[in-house]
C-alpha positions as CSV (number, residue, x, y, z in Angstrom):
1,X,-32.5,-26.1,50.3
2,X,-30.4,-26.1,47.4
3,X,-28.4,-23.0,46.3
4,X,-30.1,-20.6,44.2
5,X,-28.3,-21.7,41.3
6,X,-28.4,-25.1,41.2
7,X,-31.4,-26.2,38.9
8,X,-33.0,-29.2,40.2
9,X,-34.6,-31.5,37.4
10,X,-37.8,-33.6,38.5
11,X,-35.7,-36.8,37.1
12,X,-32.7,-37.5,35.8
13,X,-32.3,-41.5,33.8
14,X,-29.0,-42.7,33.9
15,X,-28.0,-44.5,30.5
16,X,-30.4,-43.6,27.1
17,X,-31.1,-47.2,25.7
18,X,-34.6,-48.6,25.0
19,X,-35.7,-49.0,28.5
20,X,-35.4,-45.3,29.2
21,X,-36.1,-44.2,25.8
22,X,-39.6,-45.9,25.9
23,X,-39.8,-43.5,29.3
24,X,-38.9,-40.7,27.6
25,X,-41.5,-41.4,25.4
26,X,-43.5,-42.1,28.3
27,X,-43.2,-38.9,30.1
28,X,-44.3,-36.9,26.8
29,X,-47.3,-38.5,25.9
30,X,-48.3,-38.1,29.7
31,X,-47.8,-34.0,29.4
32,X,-49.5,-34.2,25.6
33,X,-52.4,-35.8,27.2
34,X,-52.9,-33.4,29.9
35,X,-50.3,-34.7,33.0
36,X,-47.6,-32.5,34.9
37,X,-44.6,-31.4,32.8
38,X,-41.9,-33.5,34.0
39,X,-38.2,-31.6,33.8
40,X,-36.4,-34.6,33.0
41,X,-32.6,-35.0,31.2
42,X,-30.8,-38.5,30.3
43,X,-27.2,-39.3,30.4
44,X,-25.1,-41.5,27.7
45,X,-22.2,-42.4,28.2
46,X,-22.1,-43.7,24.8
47,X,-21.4,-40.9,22.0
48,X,-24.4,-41.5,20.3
49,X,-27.9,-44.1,19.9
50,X,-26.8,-47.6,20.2
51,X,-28.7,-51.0,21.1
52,X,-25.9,-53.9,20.7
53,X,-24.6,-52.7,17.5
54,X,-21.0,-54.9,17.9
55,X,-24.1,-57.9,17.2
56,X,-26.3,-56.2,13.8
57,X,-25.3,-59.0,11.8
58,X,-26.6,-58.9,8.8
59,X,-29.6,-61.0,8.1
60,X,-30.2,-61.6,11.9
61,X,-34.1,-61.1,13.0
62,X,-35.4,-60.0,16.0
63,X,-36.5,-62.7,18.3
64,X,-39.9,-60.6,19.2
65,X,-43.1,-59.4,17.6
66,X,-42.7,-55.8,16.2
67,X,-45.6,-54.9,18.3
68,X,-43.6,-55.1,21.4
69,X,-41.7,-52.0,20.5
70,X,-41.4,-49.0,22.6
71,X,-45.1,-47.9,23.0
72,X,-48.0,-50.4,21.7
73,X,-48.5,-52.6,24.8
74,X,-49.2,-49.1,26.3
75,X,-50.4,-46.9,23.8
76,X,-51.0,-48.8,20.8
77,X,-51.8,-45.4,19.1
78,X,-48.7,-43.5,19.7
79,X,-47.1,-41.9,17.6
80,X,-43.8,-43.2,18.4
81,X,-44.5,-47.3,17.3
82,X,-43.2,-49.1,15.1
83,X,-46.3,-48.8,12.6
84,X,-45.3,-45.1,12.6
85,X,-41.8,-45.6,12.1
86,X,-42.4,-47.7,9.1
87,X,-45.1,-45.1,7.7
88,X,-42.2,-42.4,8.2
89,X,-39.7,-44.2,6.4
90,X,-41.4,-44.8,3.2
91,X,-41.9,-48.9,4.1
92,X,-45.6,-49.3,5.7
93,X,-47.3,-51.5,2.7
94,X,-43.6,-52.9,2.2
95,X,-43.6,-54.2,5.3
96,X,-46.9,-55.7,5.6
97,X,-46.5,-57.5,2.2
98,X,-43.2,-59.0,4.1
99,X,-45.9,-61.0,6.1
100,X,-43.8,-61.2,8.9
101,X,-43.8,-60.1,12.9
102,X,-40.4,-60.4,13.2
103,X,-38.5,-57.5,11.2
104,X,-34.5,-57.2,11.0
105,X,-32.1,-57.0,14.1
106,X,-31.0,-53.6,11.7
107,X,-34.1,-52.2,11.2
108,X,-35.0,-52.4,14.3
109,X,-32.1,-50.7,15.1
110,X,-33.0,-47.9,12.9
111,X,-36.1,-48.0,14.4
112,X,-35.0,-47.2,17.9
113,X,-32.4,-44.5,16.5
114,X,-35.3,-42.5,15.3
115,X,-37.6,-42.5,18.2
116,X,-34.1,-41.5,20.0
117,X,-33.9,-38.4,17.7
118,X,-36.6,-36.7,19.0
119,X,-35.2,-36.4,22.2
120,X,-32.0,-34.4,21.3
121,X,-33.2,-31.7,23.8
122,X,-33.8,-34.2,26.9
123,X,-30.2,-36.8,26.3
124,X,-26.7,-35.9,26.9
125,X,-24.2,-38.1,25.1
126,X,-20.8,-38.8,26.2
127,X,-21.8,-39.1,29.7
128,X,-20.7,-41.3,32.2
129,X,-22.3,-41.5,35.7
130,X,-19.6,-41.8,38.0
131,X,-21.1,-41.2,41.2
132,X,-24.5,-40.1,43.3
133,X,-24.4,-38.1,46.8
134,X,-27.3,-38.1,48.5
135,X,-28.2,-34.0,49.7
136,X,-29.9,-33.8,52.8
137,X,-31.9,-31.1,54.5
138,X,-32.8,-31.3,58.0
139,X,-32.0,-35.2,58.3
140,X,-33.8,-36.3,55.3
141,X,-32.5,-36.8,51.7
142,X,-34.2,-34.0,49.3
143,X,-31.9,-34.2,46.7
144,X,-29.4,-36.5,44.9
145,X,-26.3,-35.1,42.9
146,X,-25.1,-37.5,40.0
147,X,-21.7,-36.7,38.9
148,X,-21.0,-37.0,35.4
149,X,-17.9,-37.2,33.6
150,X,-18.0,-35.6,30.1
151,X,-16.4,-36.7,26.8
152,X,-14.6,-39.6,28.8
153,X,-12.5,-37.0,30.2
154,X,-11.4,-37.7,34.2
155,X,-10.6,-34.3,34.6
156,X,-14.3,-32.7,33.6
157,X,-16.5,-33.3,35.8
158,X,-20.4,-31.8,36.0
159,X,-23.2,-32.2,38.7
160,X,-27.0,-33.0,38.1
161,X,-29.0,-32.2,40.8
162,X,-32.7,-34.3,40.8
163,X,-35.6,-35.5,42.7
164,X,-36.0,-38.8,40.9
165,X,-33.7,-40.9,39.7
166,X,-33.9,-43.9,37.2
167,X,-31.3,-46.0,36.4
168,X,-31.3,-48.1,33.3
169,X,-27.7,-48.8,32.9
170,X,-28.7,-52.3,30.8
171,X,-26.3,-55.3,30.5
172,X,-22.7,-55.8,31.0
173,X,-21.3,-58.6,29.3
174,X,-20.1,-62.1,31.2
175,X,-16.7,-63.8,30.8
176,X,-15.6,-66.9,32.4
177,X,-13.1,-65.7,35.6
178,X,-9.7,-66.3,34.9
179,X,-10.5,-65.1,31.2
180,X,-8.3,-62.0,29.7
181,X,-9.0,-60.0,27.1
182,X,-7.0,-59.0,24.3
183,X,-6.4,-58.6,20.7
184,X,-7.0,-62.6,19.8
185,X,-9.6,-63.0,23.1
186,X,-13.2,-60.7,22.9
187,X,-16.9,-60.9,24.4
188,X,-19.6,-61.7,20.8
189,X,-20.4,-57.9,21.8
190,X,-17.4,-56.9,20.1
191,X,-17.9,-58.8,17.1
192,X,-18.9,-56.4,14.1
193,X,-15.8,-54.0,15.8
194,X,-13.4,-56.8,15.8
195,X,-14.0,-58.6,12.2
196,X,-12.2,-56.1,10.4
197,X,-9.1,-56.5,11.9
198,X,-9.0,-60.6,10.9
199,X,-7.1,-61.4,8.4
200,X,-7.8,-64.4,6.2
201,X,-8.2,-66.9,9.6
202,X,-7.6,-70.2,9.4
203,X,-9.0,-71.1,13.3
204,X,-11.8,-69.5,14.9
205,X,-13.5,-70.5,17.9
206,X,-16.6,-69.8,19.6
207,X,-17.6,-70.1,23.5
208,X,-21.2,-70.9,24.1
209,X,-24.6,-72.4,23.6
210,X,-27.2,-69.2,23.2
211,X,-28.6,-67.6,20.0
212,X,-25.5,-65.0,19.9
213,X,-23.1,-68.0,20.0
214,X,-25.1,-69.7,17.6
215,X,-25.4,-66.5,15.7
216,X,-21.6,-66.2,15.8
217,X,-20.7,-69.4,14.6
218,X,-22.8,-69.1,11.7
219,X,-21.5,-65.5,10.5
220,X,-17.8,-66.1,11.1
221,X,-18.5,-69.6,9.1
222,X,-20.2,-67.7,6.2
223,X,-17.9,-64.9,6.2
224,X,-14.6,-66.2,6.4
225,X,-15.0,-69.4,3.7
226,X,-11.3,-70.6,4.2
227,X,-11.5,-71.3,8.4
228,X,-12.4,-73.4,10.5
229,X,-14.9,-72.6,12.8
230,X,-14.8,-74.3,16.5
231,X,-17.9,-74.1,18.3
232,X,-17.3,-74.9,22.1
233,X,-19.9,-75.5,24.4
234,X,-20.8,-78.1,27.2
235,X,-24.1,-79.3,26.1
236,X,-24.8,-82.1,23.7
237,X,-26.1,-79.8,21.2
238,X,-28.1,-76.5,21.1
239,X,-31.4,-76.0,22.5
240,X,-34.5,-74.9,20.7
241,X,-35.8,-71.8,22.4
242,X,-39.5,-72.1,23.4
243,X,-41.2,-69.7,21.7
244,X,-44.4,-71.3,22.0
245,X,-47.7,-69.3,22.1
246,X,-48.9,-70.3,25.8
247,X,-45.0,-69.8,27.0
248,X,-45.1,-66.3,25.7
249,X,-47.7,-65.6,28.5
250,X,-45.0,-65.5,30.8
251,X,-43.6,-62.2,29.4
252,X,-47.1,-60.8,29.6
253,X,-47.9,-57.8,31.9
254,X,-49.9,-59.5,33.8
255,X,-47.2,-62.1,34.6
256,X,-45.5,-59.4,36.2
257,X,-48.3,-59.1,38.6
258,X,-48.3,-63.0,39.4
259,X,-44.4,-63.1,39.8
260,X,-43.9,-60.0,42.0
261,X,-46.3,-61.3,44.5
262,X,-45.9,-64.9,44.3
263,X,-43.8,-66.6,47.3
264,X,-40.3,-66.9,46.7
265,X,-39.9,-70.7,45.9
266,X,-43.0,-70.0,43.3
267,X,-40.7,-67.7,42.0
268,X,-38.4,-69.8,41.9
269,X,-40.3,-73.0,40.4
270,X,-41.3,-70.3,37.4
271,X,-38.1,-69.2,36.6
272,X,-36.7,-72.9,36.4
273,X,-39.6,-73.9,34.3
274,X,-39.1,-71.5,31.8
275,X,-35.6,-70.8,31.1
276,X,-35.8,-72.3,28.0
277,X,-37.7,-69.2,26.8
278,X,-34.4,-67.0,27.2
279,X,-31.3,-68.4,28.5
280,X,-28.6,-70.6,27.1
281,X,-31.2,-71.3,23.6
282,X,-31.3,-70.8,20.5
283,X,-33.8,-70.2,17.3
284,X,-34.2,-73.8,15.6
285,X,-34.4,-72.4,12.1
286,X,-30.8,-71.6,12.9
287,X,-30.1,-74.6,14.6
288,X,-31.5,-76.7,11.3
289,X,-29.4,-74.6,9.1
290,X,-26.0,-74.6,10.7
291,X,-26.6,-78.9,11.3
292,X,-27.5,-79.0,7.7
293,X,-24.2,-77.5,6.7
294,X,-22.1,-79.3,9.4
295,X,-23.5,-82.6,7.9
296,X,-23.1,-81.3,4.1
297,X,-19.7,-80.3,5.1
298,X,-18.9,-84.5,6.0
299,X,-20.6,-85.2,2.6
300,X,-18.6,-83.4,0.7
301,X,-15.0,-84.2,2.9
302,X,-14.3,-80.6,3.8
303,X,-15.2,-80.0,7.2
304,X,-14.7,-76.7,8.2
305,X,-17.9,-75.8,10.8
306,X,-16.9,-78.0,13.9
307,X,-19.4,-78.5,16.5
308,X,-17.0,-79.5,20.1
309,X,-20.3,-80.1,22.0
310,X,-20.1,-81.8,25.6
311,X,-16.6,-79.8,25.9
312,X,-15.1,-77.2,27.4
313,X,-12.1,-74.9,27.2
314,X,-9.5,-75.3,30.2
315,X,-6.4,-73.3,29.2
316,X,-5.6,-70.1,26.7
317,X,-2.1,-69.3,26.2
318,X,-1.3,-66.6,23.7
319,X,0.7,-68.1,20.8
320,X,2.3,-66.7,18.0
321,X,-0.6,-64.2,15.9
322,X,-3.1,-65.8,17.8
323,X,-4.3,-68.0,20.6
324,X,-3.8,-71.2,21.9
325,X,-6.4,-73.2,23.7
326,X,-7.0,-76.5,24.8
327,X,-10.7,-78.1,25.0
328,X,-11.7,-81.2,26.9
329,X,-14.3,-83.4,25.8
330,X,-16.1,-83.9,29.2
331,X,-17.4,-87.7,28.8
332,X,-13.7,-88.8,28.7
333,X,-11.4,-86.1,29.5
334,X,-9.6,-86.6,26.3
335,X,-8.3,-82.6,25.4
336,X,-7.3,-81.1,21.8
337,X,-5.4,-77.9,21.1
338,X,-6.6,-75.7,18.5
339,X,-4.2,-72.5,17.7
340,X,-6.7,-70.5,16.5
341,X,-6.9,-66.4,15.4
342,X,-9.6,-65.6,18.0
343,X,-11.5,-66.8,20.5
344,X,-14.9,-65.1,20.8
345,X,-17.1,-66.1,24.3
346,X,-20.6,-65.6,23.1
347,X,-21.3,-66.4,27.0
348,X,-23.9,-63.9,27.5
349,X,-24.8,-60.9,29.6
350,X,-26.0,-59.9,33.3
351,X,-27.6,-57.0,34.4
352,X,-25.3,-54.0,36.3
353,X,-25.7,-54.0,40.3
354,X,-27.6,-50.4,40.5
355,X,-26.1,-50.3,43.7
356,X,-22.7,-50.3,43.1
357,X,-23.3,-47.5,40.4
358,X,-25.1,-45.4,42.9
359,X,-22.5,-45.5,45.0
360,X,-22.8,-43.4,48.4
361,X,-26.9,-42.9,47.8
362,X,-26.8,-46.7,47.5
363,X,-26.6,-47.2,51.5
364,X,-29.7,-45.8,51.7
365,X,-31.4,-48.9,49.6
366,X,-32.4,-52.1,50.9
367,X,-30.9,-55.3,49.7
368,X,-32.9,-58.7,49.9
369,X,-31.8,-61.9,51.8
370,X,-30.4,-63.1,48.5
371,X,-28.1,-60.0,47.7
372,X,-30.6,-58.4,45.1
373,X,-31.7,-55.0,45.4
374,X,-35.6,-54.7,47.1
375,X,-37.5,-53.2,44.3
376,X,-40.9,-52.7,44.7
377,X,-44.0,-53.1,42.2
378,X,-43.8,-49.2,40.7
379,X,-39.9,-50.3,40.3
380,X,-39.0,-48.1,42.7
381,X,-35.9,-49.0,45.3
382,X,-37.3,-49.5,48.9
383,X,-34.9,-47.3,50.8
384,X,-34.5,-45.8,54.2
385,X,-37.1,-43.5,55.5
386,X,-34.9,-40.6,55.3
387,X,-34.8,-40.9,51.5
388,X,-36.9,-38.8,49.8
389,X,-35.9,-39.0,46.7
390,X,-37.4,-41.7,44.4
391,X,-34.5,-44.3,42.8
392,X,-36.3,-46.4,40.3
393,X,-34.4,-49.5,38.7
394,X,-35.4,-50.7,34.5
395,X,-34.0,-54.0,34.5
396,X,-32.3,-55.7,36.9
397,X,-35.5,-56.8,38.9
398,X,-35.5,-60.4,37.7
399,X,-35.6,-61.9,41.2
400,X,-38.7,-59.6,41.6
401,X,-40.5,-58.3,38.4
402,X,-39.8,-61.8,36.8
403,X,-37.9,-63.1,33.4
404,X,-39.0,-60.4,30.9
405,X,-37.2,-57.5,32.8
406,X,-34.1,-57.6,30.8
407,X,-36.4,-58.0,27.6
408,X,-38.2,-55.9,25.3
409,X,-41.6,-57.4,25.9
410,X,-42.2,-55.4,29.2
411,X,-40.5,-52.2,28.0
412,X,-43.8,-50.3,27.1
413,X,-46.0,-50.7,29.4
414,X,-43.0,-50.7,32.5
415,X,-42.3,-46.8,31.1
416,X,-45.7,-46.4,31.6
417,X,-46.0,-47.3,35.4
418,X,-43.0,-45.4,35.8
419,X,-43.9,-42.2,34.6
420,X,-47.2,-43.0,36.6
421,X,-45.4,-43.2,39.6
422,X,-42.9,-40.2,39.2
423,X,-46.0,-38.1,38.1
424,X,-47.6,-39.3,41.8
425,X,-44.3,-39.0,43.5
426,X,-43.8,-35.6,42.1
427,X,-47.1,-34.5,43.2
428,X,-47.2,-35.6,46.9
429,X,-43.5,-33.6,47.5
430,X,-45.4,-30.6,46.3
431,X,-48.4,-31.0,48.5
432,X,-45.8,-31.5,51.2
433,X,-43.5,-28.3,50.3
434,X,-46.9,-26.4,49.9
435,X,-48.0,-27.4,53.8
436,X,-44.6,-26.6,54.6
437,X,-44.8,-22.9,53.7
438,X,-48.4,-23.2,55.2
């Protein structure tokens, strides 16, 4: 058993973005509506709310329907939608006579930071997980301390001690290998953190083919009026996303059903087919807009937006107050230099192993054939018997919840079967410590 005076909470969520905000919600409504009070506490290692704010460019939309915000695929009469947040605000019959689904990457923003602020009481900000010890009693795992380092400081350390555990530690941004980091050289993620310290550029050039690349390119073009902007990428141009009304299906709930226990090559066949819904595309509105100024810019004889499709970048040197680097055109191998103020890879995102955050409790999960962590339908981690504990996973379960995991559109009603399953998980250790003392 634990000492007396260590307080054991029914869950503790590592990281506080969307995905375990929308549990948060989750877990509230469940009580409000007559389920068990769940004793739950988030950790942050960020010192406050924030969903990507390096990339709230200004004018940017969101690429899904306001209705797949934090609660309406769930409970579409919560009072924590999007509906609500407008009616809040001021900007309900504003909104509507916007006759749009799509509001502002900003707003939406906002949106999130005030569900977030009614959870003061349940997230801890500043918080970095930095390991979980599994606490056993009588040969089985009862317990699992997370160690938490506050305030970034290495030398203050605190324990959580916690029957459930859900980790939603979100994305970490991708670089090519041999790339470094530095001053001149930054991940799109940066962006809004970086731009401040450039001072009127005359080269700037962009890694990628995805909306954020695209979204780069056009905000450095439209902010900096006196560069050149160098869009790199190894495609012949960008693709159009498919945001088509039957592709949508496949970030349905019930796809979720259909992928999770479809065979493997289904899987997959479905993932191949439908990349174009995600990965490596981008919004053709913005695809017709920076091609119209690229081919205004030849009109006119001052071409400053410069699209190096089919090409890639093979060396970057530092140089001077910037960066050097060298691009080959694939078809013919011919290369250019461009010494340029900074290079920004736009080169997307992966999800964190849970595993290797979990550390020693992480021996206790089960890995699939593939590498990927074996996550079962109620997103919980299959483990070894001995664990009792439930370790539940929001978002990095592509390989077995399907393409919408890292995505917004399963958010809602994922919380949901979460809390469901804590709630039942919760309940059957009860019954058991109850027969126990029997």
């Amino acid at each position: 058993m634990p000492p007396s005076d260590a307080h054991v909470h029914d869950l503790v969520g590592i990281g506080f973005g969307p995905s375990n905000l929308a549990l948060a919600i989750a877990l509230r409504e469940r009580q409000e509506q007559g389920g068990e009070a769940i004793d739950a506490v988030f950790l942050e290692k960020q010192p406050r709310f924030g969903w990507h704010r390096g990339m709230l460019i200004e004018g940017t939309t969101m690429q899904v329907s306001f209705l797949k915000d934090l609660v309406t695929l769930r409970n579409p009469s919560s009072r924590f939608s999007f509906l609500s947040y407008l009616k809040d605000r001021g900007r309900l019959p504003d909104f509507i006579n916007h006759k749009t689904m799509f509001p502002s990457r900003a707003e939406f923003h906002d949106y999130l930071d005030w569900a977030a602020s009614a959870f003061a009481d349940r997230v801890e900000y500043g918080s970095e997980v930095v390991g979980v010890t599994p606490v056993t009693v009588g040969g089985a795992v009862e317990y699992l301390d997370v160690t938490v380092r506050q305030g970034g400081c290495s030398d203050e350390l605190t324990t959580r001690r916690t029957r459930n555990l859900v980790v939603a530690a979100g994305l970490e941004p991708v670089m090519p290998e041999d790339a470094v980091t530095s001053e001149h050289v930054w991940h799109s993620e940066e962006l809004l953190d970086r731009v401040p310290g450039l001072r009127d550029p005359r080269c700037l050039v962009v890694v990628g083919a995805g909306q954020s690349a695209a979204e780069v390119t056009d905000y450095l073009h439209r902010t900096f009026t006196s560069a050149e902007v160098c869009a790199v990428f190894a495609k012949y141009g960008y693709t159009p996303a498919d945001d088509s009304s039957f592709a949508n299906r496949i970030f349905d709930p019930m796809a979720v059903d259909h992928f999770f226990t479809a065979p493997d090559e289904v899987k997959r066949t479905m993932m191949d087919y439908h990349r174009s819904t995600n990965y490596s595309v981008v919004d053709l509105d913005l695809i017709d807009e920076l091609y119209r100024r690229h081919y205004q810019e030849k009109v006119t004889g001052r071409e400053r937006l410069r699209i190096l499709n089919a090409s890639r970048v093979v060396d970057v040197t530092p140089g001077g107050n910037g960066v050097r680097v060298t691009v080959e055109f694939l078809p013919t191998g011919e290369r250019i230099v461009l010494d340029a103020d900074a290079l920004v890879y736009a080169t997307g995102y992966r999800p964190c192993d849970p595993l290797t955050l979990l550390g020693e409790a992480g021996e206790y999960c089960t890995r699939l054939p593939g590498g990927g962590v074996r996550v079962e339908r109620d997103y919980s981690v299959h483990a070894d018997a001995s664990m009792k504990c439930g370790i539940y996973v929001q978002g990095a379960t592509e390989h077995t919840h399907g393409i919408g995991s890292t995505l917004l559109s399963n958010t809602a009603v994922r919380a949901g079967e979460i809390a469901a399953s804590v709630g039942e998980r919760l309940r059957a250790q009860a019954r058991d410590r109850y027969a126990l003392r029997g």
